[in-house]
C-alpha positions as CSV (number, residue, x, y, z in Angstrom):
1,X,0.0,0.0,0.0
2,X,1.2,3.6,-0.9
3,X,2.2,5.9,2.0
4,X,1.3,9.4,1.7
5,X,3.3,11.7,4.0
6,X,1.2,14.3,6.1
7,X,3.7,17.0,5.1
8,X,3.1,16.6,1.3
9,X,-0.5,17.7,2.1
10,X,-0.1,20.5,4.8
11,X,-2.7,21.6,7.0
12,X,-5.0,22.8,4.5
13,X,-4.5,20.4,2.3
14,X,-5.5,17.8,4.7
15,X,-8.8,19.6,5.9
16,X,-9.4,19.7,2.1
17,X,-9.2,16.1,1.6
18,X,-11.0,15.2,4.5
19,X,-13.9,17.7,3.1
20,X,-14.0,15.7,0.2
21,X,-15.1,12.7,1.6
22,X,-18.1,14.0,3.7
23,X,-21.3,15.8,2.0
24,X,-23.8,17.2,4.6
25,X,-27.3,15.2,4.0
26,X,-29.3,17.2,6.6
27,X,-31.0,20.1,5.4
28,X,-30.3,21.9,8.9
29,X,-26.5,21.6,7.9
30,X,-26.2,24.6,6.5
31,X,-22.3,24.7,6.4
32,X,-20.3,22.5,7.3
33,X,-16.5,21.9,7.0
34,X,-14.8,25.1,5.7
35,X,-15.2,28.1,7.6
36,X,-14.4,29.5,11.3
37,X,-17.5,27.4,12.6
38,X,-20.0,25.2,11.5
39,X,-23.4,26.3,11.0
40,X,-27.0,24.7,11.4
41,X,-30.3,26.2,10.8
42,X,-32.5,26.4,14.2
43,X,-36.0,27.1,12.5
44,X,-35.7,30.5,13.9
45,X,-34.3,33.8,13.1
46,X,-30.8,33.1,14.0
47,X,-28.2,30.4,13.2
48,X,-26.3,28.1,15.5
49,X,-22.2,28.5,15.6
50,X,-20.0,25.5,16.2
51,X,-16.5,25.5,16.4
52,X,-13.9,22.7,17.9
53,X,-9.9,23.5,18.3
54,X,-7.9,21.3,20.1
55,X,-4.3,22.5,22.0
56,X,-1.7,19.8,22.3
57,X,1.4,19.9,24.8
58,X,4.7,20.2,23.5
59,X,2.6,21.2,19.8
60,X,0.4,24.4,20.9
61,X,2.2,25.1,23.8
62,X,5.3,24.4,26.4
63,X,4.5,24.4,29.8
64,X,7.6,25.4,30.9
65,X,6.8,29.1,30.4
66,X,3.3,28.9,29.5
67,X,1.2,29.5,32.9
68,X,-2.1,26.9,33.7
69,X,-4.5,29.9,34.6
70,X,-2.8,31.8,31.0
71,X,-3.6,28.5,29.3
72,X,-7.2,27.8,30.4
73,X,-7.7,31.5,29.3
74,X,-6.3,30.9,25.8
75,X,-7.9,27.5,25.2
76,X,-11.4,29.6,25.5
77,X,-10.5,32.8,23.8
78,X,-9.3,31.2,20.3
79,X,-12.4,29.3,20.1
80,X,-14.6,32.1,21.0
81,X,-12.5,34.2,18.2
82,X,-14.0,31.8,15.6
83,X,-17.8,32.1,16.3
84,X,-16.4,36.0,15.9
85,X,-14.9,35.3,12.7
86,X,-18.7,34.3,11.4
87,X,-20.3,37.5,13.2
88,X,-21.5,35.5,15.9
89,X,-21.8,35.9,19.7
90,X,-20.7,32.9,21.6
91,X,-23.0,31.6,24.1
92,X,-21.7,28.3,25.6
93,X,-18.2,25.7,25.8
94,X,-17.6,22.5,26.6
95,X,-14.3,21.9,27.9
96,X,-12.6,18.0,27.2
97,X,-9.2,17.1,28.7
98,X,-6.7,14.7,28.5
99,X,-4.0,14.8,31.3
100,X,-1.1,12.6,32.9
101,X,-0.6,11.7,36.5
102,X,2.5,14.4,37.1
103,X,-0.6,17.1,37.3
104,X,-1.9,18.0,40.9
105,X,-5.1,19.1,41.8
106,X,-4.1,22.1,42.7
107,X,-2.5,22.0,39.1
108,X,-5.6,21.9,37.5
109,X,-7.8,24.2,39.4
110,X,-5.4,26.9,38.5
111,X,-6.4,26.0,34.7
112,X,-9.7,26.0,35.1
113,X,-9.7,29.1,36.9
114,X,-8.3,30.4,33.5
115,X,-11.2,28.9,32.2
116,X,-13.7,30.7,34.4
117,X,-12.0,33.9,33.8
118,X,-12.5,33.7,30.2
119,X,-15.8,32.4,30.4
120,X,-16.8,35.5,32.7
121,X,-14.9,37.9,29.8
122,X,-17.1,36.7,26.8
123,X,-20.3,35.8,28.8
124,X,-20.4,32.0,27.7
125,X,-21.2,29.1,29.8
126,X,-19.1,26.3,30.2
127,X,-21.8,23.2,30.0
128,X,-19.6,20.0,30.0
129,X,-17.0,18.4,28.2
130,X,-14.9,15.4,29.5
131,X,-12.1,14.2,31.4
132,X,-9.4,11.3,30.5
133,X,-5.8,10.1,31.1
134,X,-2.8,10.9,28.7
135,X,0.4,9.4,28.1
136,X,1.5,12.1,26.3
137,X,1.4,15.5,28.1
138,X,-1.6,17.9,28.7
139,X,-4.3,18.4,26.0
140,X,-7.3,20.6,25.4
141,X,-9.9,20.5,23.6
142,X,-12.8,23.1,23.3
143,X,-16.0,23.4,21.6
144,X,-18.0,26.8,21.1
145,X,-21.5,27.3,20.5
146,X,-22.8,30.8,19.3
147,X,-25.6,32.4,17.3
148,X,-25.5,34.5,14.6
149,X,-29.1,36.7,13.2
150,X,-29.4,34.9,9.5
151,X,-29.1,38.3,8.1
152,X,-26.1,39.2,9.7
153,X,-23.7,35.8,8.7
154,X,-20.4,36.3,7.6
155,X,-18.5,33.8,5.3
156,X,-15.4,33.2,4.0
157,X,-16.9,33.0,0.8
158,X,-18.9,36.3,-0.3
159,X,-16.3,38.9,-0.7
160,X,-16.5,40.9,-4.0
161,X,-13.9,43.0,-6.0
162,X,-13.5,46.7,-5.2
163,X,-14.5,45.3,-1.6
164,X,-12.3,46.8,0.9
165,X,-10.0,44.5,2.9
166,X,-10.2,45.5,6.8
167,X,-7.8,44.1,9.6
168,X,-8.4,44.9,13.4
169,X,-5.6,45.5,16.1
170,X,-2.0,44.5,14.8
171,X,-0.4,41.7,13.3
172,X,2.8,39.9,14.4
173,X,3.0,40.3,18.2
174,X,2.0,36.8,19.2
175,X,4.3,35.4,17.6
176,X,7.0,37.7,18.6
177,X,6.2,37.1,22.2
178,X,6.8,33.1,21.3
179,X,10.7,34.1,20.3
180,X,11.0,36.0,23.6
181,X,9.8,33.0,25.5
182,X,11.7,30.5,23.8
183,X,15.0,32.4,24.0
184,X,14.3,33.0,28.0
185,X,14.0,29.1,28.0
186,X,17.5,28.3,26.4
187,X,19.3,31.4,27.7
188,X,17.6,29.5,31.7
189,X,18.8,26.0,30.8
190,X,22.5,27.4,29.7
191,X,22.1,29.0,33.3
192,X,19.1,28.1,35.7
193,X,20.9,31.7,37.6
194,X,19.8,34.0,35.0
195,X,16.5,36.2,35.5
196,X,13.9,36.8,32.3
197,X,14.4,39.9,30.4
198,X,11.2,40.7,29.9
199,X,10.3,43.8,31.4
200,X,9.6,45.5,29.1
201,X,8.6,43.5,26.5
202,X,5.1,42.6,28.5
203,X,2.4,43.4,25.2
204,X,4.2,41.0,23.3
205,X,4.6,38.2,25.7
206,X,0.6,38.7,26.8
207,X,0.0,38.6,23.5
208,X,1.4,35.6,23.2
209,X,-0.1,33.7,26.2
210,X,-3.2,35.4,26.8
211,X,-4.6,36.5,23.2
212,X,-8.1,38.2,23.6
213,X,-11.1,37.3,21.1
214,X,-12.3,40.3,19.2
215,X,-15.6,40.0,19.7
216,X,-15.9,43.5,20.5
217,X,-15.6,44.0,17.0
218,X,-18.5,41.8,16.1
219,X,-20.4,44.8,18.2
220,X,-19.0,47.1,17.0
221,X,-20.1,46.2,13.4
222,X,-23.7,45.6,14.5
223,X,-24.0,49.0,15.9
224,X,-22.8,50.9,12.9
225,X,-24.9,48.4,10.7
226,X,-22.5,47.1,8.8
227,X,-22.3,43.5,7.5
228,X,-18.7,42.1,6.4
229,X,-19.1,40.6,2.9
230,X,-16.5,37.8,4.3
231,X,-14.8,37.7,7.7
232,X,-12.0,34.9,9.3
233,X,-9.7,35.2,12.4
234,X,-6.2,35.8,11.7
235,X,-4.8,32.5,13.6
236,X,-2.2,31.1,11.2
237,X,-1.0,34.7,9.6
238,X,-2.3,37.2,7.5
239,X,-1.3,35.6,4.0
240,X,-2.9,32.5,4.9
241,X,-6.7,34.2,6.0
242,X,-6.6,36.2,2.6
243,X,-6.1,33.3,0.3
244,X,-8.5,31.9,2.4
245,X,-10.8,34.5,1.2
246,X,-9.9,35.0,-2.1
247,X,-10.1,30.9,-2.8
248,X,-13.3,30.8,-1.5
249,X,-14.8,34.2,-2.7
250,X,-13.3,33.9,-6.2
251,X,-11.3,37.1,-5.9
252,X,-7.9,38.5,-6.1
253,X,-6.2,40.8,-3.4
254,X,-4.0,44.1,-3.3
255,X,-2.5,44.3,-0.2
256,X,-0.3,47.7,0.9
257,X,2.6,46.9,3.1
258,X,2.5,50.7,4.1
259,X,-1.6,49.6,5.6
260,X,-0.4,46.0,7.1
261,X,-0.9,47.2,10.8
262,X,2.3,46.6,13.1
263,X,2.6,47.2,16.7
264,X,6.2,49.5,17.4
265,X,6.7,47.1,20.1
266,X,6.7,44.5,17.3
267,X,9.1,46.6,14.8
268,X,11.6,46.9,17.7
269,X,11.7,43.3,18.8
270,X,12.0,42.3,15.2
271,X,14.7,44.5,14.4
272,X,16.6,42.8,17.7
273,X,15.5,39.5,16.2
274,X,16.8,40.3,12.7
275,X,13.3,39.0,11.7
276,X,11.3,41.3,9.1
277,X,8.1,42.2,10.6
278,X,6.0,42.3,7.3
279,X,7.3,38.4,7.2
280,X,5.9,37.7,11.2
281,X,2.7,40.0,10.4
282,X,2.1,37.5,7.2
283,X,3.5,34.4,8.4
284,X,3.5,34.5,12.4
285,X,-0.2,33.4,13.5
286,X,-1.8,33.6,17.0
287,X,-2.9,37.1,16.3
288,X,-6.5,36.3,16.5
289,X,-7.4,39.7,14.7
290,X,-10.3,39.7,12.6
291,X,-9.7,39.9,8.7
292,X,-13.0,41.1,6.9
293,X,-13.9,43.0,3.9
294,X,-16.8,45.6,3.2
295,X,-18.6,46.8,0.8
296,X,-17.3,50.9,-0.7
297,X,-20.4,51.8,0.7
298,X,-20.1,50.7,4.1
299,X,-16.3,52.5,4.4
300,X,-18.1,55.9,6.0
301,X,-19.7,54.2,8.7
302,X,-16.6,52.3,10.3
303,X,-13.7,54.6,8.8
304,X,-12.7,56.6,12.1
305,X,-12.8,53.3,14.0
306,X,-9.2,53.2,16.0
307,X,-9.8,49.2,16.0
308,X,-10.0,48.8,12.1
309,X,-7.0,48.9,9.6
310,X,-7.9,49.3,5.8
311,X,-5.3,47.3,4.3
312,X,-6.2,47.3,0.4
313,X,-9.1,45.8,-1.4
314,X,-10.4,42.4,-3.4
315,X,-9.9,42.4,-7.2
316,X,-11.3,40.3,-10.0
317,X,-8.4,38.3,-10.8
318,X,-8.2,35.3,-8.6
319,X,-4.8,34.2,-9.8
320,X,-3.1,37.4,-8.5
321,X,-3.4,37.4,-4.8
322,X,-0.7,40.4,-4.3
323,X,1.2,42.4,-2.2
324,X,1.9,45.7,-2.8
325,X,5.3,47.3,-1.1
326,X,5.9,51.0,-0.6
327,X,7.9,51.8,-3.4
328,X,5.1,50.0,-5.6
329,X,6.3,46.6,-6.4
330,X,4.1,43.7,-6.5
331,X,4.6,40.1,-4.5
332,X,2.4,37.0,-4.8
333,X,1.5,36.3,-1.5
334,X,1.8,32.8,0.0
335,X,0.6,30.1,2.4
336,X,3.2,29.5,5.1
337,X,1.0,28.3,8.1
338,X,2.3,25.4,10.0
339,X,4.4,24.0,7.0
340,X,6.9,27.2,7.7
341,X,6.3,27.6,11.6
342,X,5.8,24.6,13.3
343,X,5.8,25.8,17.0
344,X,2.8,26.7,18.6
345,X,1.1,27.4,15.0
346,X,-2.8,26.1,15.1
C-alpha cells in the first residue's frame, strides 16, 4: 500500500481532503467543513455557531513558560475568536481534557480558573465536556456554541472586487512574544541563575499567552450596521486568511505593506530579532485579529474606528493574490502556516 506523507498535504490540504469525503445530508447543515464554525439552521431567526480547536502539549504550547490559569484563558478565547470570525456571539463551551498523572489538583484548578475567567470575559457558559488520562502531556480541547441573526452571517466565501480589505488591532506580536519566550527558555537551561528579560517586553509576551477574542468587533459592526461581505480570524498569519478569502470568494487581493498594521513594540523586537516584521505579520499566526472585507459603501460608517486597519481591497483576478510594497512593487503572496512555523502554529 502507498504511504502518503502528512507533510506533502499540509494543513490545509488535509482539511481539504477530508472535506472531500463527507457531503452534509441534513438540510439543517447549512455549512459545514470550511469556515471558522460550522453552521446549522434552528428554525428560527438566528443560526447556531459551532467550532472545535484542540491545544496539544509540546505542539500548541510548552508548559515550561506557558502558565495553567494563562492557558485555560487561551484555550477559550481562540475558540470564542471563531464564532467572531462568522459575526457571531458565543453563548456556551464545553471543555474535554486529557491529562497525565505528574498534574496535581491544585494543578488543574489553577487552569480551570483560566477557564472561568475567560468564560466571565465573553459571557459564555461552560456546559460539560470530558475528562481522561494521557500518556503524552496535557491536552485541550474546546467546543464553542454561538448564534448569529441569518441576516447578519459572515462567510469566508462572499467577498467581491472593489471590496475593501479590513484588519483589526495588529499583526505579528503573538508570535513575537513566542521568540521572547523560547529564548528565556534556552538562555535558563545554559544557566538556571539567569533572571527573564522581559520587562519591558510585557504586550508581546501577553499577547502571546493570553490573546483576547475580538468579539468586540462583532459589536462594534452591529452597531454601525455594517455586515462584512466575508470575515475569518487571523490565527495562522495574515497571507494565509486572505487566500482563504480569495479561494473561497473567487477574488484577487492588493494588499499595501504601508496599511499591514504593526505594533512599534513588534518593529523593535524584530529588528533585535533580525526578523522582518511584514514576514511575522504575514507568516507568524496567533494574532486572533479579525480579517473582513466591506462593501465601498459601508467604508463611512466604520472609517474613524481606532480598531479597524484598511489594508487594500479584493480584485477580480483570482490568480493574482498580491502584495503591494511601498515603493510599488508587487509580490504574490503565499501560504506558510504550519508547513513554515511549526511551533505553537494552530
Amino acid at each position: 500500500m502507498i504511504r502518503t506523507e502528512l507533510a506533502t498535504l499540509g494543513e490545509f490540504g488535509l482539511i481539504e481532503r477530508i472535506n472531500q469525503q463527507f457531503t452534509p445530508v441534513l438540510p439543517q447543515t447549512i455549512k459545514g467543513i470550511g469556515d471558522d464554525a460550522a453552521v446549522i439552521d434552528t428554525a428560527t431567526d438566528e443560526y447556531l455557531l459551532v467550532s472545535t480547536d484542540m491545544l496539544v502539549e509540546g505542539v500548541h504550547f510548552d508548559l515550561s513558560y506557558v502558565p495553567l490559569k494563562h492557558l485555560g484563558y487561551k484555550a477559550i478565547a481562540v475558540n470564542v475568536s471563531d464564532i467572531a470570525a462568522m459575526n457571531g456571539i458565543p453563548r456556551q463551551v464545553t471543555v474535554s481534557i486529557g491529562l497525565s498523572n505528574r498534574f496535581s489538583v491544585e494543578a488543574i484548578d489553577e487552569l480551570y480558573a483560566g477557564i472561568q475567567a475567560a468564560c466571565e470575559a465573553y459571557k459564555v457558559d461552560l456546559v460539560g465536556g470530558d475528562t481522561t488520562s494521557s500518556r503524552s502531556g496535557l491536552l485541550i480541547s474546546v467546543t464553542a456554541v454561538g448564534v448569529v441573526d441569518k441576516t447578519k452571517i459572515s462567510y469566508r466565501n462572499g467577498a467581491k472586487p472593489n471590496d475593501i480589505i479590513c484588519i483589526t488591532g495588529d499583526l505579528g506580536a503573538a508570535y513575537m512574544g513566542l521568540q521572547l519566550l523560547e529564548r528565556e527558555k534556552r538562555e535558563f537551561l545554559e544557566n538556571p541563575e539567569m533572571q527573564p528579560q522581559l520587562e519591558d517586553k510585557s504586550y508581546l509576551v501577553g499577547r502571546q499567552l493570553k490573546p483576547e477574542a475580538r468579539t468586540d468587533i462583532v459589536y462594534e459592526l452591529l452597531e454601525a450596521g455594517v455586515v462584512p461581505t466575508s470575515m475569518i480570524d487571523i490565527s495562522d498569519g495574515l497571507a494565509s486568511e486572505i487566500l482563504h478569502l480569495c479561494n473561497q470568494s473567487g477574488t484577487g487581493a492588493q494588499v499595501f505593506e504601508e496599511n499591514v498594521p504593526i505594533a512599534d513594540d513588534t518593529f523593535l523586537t524584530a529588528d533585535e530579532f533580525k526578523i522582518s516584521p511584514l514576514t511575522i505579520a504575514l507568516n507568524g499566526g496567533e494574532d486572533y485579529e479579525l480579517l473582513f472585507t466591506i462593501k465601498q459603501s459601508d467604508y463611512e460608517k466604520i472609517k474613524n474606528s481606532p480598531h479597524i486597519s484598511f489594508a487594500g481591497f479584493m480584485t477580480n483576478d483570482p490568480k493574482n493574490v498580491e502584495l503591494v510594497t511601498k515603493g510599488g512593487s508587487r509580490f504574490p503572496i503565499k501560504a506558510q502556516g504550519w508547513q513554515h512555523l511549526t511551533n505553537q502554529q494552530s
